[in-house]
C-alpha positions in Angstrom: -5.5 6.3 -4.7 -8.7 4.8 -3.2 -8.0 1.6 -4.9 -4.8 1.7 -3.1 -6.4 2.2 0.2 -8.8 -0.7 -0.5 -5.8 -2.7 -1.1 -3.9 -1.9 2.0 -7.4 -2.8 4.2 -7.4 -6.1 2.1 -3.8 -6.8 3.0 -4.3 -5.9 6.8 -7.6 -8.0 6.8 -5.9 -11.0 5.0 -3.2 -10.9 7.7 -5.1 -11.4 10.4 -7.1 -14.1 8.9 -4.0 -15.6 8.1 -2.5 -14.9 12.2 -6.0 -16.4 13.2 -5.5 -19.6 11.5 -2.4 -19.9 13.2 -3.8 -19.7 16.3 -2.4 -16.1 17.0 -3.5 -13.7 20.3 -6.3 -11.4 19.1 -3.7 -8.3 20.4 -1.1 -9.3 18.1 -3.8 -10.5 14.8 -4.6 -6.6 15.3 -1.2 -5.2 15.7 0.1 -7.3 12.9 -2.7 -6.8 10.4 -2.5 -2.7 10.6 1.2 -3.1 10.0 0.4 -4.9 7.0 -1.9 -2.0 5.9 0.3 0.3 6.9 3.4 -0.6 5.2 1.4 -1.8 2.0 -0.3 1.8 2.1 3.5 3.4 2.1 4.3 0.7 -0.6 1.7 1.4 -3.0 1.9 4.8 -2.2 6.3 5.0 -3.1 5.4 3.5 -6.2 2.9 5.7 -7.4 5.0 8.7 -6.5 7.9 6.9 -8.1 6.2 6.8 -11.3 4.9 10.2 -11.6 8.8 11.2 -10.9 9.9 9.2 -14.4 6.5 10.6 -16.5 7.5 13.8 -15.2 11.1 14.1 -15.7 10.7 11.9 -19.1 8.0 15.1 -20.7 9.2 17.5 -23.2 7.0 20.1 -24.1 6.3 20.2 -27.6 5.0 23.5 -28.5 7.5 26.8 -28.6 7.8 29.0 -25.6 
């Protein structure tokens, strides 16, 4: 999970390195760059959910209950 978050901040900050290069307003580098981290955050965090949901629904106990 905090790898995740590092990733999103990475994302957001590559962003607005990328807006500033292309000569974007500093009010939209900043809205653009927490979108980034925002929806790569939501990504990151669907597919680790996701993958939980198949481990989970994929285990059989194998001991008698």
């Amino acid at each position: 999970m905090v790898v995740g978050i590092i990733d999103a901040v990475v994302v957001g900050v590559l962003a607005g390195i990328i807006c500033e290069a292309a000569g974007a307003d500093p009010v939209l580098r900043t809205i653009l760059g927490a979108l980034a981290s925002i929806t790569t955050a939501a990504l990151l965090a669907y597919l680790g959910y996701r993958k939980v949901r198949e481990v989970t629904r994929d285990y059989h106990p194998r001991f008698p209950s």
